[in-house]
C-alpha positions, 0 to 999 in steps of 0.5 A: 451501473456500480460504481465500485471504482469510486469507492476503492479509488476515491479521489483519483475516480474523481479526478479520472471522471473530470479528464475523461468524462464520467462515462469513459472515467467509469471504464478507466477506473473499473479497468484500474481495479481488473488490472490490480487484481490481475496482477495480485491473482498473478503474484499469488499463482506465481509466489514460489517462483517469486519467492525463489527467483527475486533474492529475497528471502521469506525472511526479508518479506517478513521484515519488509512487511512488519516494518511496513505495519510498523509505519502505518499503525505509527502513522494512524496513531499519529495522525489520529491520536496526535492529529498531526498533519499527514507528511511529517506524521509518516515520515516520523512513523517511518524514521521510528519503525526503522529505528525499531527494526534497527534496535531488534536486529542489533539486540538479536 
């Protein structure tokens, strides 16, 4: 059989295989990745209606989602670049992609 859910999942299949056997924990875990494309094919039929009935604007999605690219590609910078370890390196990647969205917003 494929094993697709190790290689999405990782560690956690593992984990999943240890508490419930490999054969049971390759059901779970194959269950997890249906699950989370249902519910992604479920937001993308349903984005009007998300986008129009949740309070938020595009145009807080949009700064919701730069900020968030913001702190990964600060996070990848430090802890590749830098090799700091992971918490900190994503803390400070947040603390300054938020800083960053602070000063736009400001100078706009």
């Amino acid at each position: 059989m494929v094993d697709l859910a190790s290689s999405v999942l990782g560690g956690f299949q593992d984990t999943l295989d240890a508490a419930f056997g490999a054969s049971m924990g390759w059901v779970v875990g194959h269950l997890i990745l249906v699950g989370a494309l249902a519910l992604i094919a479920l937001a993308i039929k349903n984005r009007d209606h998300i986008t129009n009935q949740s309070g938020f604007s595009r145009d807080t999605l949009v700064d919701v989602t730069s900020t968030g690219a913001a702190t990964l590609l600060l996070f990848a910078m430090f802890t590749n670049t830098f090799g700091w370890p992971l918490a900190p390196a994503l803390a400070i990647g947040l603390a300054a992609a938020l800083s960053l969205r602070w000063h736009v917003l400001i100078v706009e």
